[in-house]
N, C-alpha and C positions, 0 to 999 in steps of 0.2 A: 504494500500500500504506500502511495506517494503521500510524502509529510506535506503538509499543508505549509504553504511558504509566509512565511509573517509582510505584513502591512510595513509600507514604506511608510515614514513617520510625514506627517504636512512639514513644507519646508514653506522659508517666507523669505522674499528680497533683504539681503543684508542691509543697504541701507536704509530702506523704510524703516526697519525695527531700532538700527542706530539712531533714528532721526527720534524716532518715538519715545527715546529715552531722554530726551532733550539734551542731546550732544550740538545739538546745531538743525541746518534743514536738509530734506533729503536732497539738495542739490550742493552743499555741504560735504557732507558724508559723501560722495563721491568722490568729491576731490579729496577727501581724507583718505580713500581706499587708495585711490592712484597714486597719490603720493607715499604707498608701500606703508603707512602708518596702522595697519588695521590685518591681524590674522585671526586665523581661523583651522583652528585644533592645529597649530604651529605653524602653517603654511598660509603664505601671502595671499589675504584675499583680493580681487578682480571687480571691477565691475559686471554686475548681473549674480556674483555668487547669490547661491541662496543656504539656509540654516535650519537646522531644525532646534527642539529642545535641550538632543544632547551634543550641539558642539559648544566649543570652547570659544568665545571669541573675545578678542584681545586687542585693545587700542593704547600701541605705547606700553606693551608690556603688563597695563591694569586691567582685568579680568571685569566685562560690563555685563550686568544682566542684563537680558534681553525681553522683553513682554512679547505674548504669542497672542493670537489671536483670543483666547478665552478671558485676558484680562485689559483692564478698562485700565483708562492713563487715568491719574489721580487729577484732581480739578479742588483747589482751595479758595474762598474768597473773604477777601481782607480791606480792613475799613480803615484806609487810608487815612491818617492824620495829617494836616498842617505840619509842615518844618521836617519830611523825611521825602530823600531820594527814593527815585526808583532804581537804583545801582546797589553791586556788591560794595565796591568803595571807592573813594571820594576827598580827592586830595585836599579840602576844607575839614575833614572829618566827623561830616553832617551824619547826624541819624541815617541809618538805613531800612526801608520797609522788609529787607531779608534778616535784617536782626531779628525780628518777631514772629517769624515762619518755623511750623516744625521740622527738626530734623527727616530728612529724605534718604534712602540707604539705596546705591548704586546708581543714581540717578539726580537731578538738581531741582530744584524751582525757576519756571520760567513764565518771567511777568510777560501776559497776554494783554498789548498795550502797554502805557505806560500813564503817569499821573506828573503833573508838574511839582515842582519843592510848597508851594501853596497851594495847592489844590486838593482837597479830599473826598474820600467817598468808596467807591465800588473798585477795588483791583482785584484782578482774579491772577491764579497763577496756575499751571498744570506741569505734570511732570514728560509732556508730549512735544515734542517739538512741532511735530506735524500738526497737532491741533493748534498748537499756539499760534503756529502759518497760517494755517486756514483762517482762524477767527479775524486777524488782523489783515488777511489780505483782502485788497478794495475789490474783487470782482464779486466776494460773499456780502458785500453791503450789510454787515452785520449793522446794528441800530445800537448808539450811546447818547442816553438818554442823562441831559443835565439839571441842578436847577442851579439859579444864576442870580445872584443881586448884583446891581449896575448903584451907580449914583447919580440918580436924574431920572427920566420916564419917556420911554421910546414912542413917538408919535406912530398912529396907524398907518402911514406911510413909510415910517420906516422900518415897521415891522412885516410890512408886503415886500421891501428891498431883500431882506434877509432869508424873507421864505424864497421869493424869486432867484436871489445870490447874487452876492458883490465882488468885486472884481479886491484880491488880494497880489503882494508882490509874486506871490507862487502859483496863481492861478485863482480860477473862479471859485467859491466854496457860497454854500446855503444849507441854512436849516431846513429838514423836513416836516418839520413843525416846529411850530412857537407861539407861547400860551403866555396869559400873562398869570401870574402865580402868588399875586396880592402886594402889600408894603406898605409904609405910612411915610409921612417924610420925606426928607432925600431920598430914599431907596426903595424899590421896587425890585419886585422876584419876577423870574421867568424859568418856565420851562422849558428845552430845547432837547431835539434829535436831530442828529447828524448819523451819515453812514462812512463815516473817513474817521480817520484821528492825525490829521497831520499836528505838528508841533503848535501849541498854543495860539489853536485853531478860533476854541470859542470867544477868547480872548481878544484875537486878534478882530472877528467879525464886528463885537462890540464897539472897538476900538477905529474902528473905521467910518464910524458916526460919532466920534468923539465924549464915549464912554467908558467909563473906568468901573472894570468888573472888582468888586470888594468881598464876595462869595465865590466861589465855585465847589460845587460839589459834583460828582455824576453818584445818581441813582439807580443807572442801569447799564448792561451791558449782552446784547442780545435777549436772549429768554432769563437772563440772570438780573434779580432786582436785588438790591441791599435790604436785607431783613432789617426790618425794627430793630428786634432783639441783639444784633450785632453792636457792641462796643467799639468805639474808637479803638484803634490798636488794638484789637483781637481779628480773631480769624473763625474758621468756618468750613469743615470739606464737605464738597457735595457727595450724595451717594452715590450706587449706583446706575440707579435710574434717573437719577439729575444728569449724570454725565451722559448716558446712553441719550438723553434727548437733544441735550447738545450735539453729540454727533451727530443723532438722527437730521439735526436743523443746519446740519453744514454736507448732507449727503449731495 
């Protein structure tokens, strides 16, 4: 009687899975292969290698875990305070929002987006690189949603400039909405979405009708809102059906 011959194991593109550990992106990891930096059960991997559970692979000599298809990238979200970086470090040696982040084993935290030194609110971070690409690349038009105190009160006219879009040094930018969100006083709130995050975006729009933002917070980021119950400086991991719909929302 002929032995029953065993099941090839699923194998997965090396560097999908490098990217997924949040090494960099997978066009990244490419150049990391090619440039001989990355083996596999001791011998140089190539591009197109593929892997399964039991090999070895090795970047530099340090032994990476690799995530397979059965498990989900880790997804944290973090309520950004006033007065900390979005960086590891910082030749001022300003607070860091990775100071406050749990330890990660085999693997890093990577800010999805980023928040200015004044700015607080909703950062998410994941342990994917690949997702972290996704969410931040402009063709997915993920929605960040802000609220905003200005000093002064936007005329109806120039809040149809803003939905319509104003012309900035880097190109055209508009809000997808924009709400006005109450105030007394000098100051008045708004709410706004955008599907970009270019650098001190909302800011800048403001600023181009000659107002001076004195709040910013974002309260959302995709299908991810800022819980209530979340603390300044604390954090929050999603499960795993929080993160499965995320993926689902960026398939």
């Amino acid at each position: 009687m002929k032995a029953a011959s065993r099941p090839h194991p699923t194998t997965h593109k090396l560097h999908k899975l490098l990217a997924q550990t949040g090494l960099g992106s997978r066009r990244s990891m490419e150049q990391l292969i090619q440039s001989g930096q990355v083996t596999v059960n001791g011998r140089l991997a190539t591009i197109g290698t593929r892997v399964g559970p039991d090999d070895t692979v090795r970047v530099n000599r340090r032994i990476i875990k690799l995530g397979f298809i059965s498990e989900l990238p880790r997804v944290i979200i973090y309520y950004k305070p006033e007065g900390e970086i979005v960086s590891r470090s910082d030749p001022e040696g300003r607070a860091s929002v990775f100071d406050n982040l749990p330890a990660i084993h085999s693997a890093r935290w990577i800010a999805i987006g980023r928040l200015d030194y004044n700015t607080s609110g909703l950062l998410m971070f994941t342990s994917s690189g690949e997702l972290a690409n996704r969410m931040m690349h402009p063709k997915f038009e993920v929605e960040r949603e802000y609220a905003v105190r200005i000093r002064g009160e936007l005329s109806a006219g120039q809040m149809q400039q803003l939905r319509n879009g104003v012309k900035l040094e880097d190109g055209k930018a508009k809000f997808e909405r924009l709400e006005v969100g109450g105030g007394e006083g000098a100051n008045r709130w708004y709410r706004v979405v955008l599907k970009e995050g270019r650098k001190r975006l909302v800011r800048r729009m403001f600023e181009a009708f000659g107002f001076t933002v004195s709040r910013l917070i974002r309260v959302r980021f995709g299908a991810i809102s800022l819980p209530p119950r979340l603390k300044r400086g604390h954090f929050l991991e999603l499960d795993q059906k929080e993160v499965a719909a995320i993926l689902a929302s960026l398939a």
